[in-house]
Backbone bond lengths (Angstrom), bond angles and torsions (degrees), N, CA, C in turn:
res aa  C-N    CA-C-N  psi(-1)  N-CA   C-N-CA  omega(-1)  CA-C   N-CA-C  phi
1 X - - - 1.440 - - 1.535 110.86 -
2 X 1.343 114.63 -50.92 1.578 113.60 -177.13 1.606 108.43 -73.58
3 X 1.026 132.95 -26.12 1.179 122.84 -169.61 1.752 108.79 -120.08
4 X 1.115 116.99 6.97 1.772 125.19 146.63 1.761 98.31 81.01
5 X 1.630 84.07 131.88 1.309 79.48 -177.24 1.578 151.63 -75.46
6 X 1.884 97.19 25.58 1.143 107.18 164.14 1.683 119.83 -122.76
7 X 1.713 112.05 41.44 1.009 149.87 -164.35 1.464 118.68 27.08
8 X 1.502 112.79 21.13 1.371 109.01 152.80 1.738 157.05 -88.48
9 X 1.620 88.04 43.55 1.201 112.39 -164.42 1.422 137.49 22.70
10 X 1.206 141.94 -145.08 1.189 130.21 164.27 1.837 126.11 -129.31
11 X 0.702 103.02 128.71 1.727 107.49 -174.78 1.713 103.81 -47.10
12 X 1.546 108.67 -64.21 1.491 106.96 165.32 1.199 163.86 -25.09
13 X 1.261 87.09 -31.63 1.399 126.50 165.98 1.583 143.37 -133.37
14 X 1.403 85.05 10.97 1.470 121.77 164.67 1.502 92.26 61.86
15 X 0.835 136.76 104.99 2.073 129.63 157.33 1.766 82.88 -144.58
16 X 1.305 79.71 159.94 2.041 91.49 -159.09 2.276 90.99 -75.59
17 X 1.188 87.03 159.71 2.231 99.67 152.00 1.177 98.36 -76.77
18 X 1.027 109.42 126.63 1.578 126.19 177.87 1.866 94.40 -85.83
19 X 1.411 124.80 -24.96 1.272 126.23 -165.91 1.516 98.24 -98.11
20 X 0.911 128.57 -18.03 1.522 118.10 160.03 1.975 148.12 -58.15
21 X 1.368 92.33 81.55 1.384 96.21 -145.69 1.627 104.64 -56.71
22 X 1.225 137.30 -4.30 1.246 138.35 155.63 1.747 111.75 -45.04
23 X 1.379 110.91 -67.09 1.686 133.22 178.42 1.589 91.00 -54.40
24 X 1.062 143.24 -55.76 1.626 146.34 -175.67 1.673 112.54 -60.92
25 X 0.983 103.94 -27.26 1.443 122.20 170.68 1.690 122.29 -82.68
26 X 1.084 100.89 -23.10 1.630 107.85 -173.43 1.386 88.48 -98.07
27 X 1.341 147.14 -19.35 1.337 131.57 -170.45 1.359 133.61 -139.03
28 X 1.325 122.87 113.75 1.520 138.49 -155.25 1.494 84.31 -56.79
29 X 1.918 94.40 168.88 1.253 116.02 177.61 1.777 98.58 -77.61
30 X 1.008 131.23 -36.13 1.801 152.17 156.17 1.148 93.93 -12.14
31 X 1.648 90.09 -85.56 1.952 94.77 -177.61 1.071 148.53 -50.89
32 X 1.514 105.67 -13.62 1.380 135.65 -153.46 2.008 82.26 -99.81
33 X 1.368 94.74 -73.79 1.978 104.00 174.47 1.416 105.34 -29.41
34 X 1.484 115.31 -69.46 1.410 115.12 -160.32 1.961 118.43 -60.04
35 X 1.975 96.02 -34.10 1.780 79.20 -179.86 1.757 102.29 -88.64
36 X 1.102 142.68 -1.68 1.508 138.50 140.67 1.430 115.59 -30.91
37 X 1.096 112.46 -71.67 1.418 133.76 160.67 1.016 121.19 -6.38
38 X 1.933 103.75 -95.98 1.230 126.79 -178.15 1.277 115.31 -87.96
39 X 1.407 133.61 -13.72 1.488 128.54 -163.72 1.169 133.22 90.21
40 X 0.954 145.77 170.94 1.630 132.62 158.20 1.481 127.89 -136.67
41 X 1.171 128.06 116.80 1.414 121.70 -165.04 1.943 107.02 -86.94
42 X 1.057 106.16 174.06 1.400 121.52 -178.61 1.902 123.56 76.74
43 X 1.003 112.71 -138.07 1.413 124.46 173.56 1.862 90.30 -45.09
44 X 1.810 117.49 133.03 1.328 105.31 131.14 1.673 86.13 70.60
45 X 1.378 114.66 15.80 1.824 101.95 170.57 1.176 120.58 -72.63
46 X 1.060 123.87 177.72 2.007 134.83 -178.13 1.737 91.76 -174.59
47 X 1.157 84.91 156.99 1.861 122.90 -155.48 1.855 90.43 -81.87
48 X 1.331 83.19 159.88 1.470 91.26 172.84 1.378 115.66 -101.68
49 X 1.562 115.51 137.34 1.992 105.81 -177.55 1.207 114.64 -120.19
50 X 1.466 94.80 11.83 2.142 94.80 156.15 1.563 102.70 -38.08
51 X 1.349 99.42 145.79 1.618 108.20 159.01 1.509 107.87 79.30
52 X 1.549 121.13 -14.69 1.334 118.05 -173.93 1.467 106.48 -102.41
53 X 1.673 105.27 -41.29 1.621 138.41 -170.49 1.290 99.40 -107.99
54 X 1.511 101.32 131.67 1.833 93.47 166.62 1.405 107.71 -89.82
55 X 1.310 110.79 165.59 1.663 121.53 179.72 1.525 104.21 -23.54
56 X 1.689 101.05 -77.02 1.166 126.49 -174.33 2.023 110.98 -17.66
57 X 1.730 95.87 -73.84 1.395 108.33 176.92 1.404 110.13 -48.89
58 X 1.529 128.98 -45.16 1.606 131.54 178.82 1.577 92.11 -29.94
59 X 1.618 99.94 -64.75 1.443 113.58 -142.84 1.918 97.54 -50.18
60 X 0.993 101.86 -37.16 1.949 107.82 -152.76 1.436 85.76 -101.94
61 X 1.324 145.13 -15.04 1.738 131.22 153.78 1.451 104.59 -43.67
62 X 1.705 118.42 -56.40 1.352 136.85 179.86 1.386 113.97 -19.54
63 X 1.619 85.27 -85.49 1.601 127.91 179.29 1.163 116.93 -40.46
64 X 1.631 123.08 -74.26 1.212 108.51 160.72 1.963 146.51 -100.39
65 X 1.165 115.18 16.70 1.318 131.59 -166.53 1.435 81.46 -113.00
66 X 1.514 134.78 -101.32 1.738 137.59 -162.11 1.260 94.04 -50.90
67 X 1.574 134.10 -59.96 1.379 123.63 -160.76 1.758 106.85 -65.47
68 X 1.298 101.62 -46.64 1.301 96.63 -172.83 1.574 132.06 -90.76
69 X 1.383 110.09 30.58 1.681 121.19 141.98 1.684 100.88 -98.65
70 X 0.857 141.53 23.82 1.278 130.01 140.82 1.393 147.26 -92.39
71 X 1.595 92.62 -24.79 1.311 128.35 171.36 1.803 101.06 -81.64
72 X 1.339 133.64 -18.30 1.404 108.78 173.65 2.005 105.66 -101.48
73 X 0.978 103.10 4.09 1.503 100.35 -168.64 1.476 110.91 -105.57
């Protein structure tokens, strides 16, 4: 929902282009896990889904949802 379902998020509300292979480049799969994870507060925040998502699922949201609008563009 926040980041649209052709993963180029929204300017408005700041959530990154997931299709921007520059933005895909600046950020490990790590980083990518950990603010899933934990969330991120401030500018461009998102919720944390510890406890909702297991690790496992974090990992493959990553993998294929963020990773994979990069892989079609």
């Amino acid at each position: 929902m926040c980041h649209g379902e052709n993963g180029k998020g929204y300017a408005a509300i700041h959530t990154p282009n997931f299709t921007d292979p520059q933005w895909q480049a600046k950020h490990t799969t790590a980083q990518l896990i950990s603010v899933v994870e934990h969330g991120k507060k401030g500018k461009g925040m998102m919720p944390s889904f510890k406890g909702q998502l297991s690790k496992a699922q974090i990992e493959s949201l990553v993998k294929c949802v963020v990773r994979g609008f990069a892989k079609k563009h």
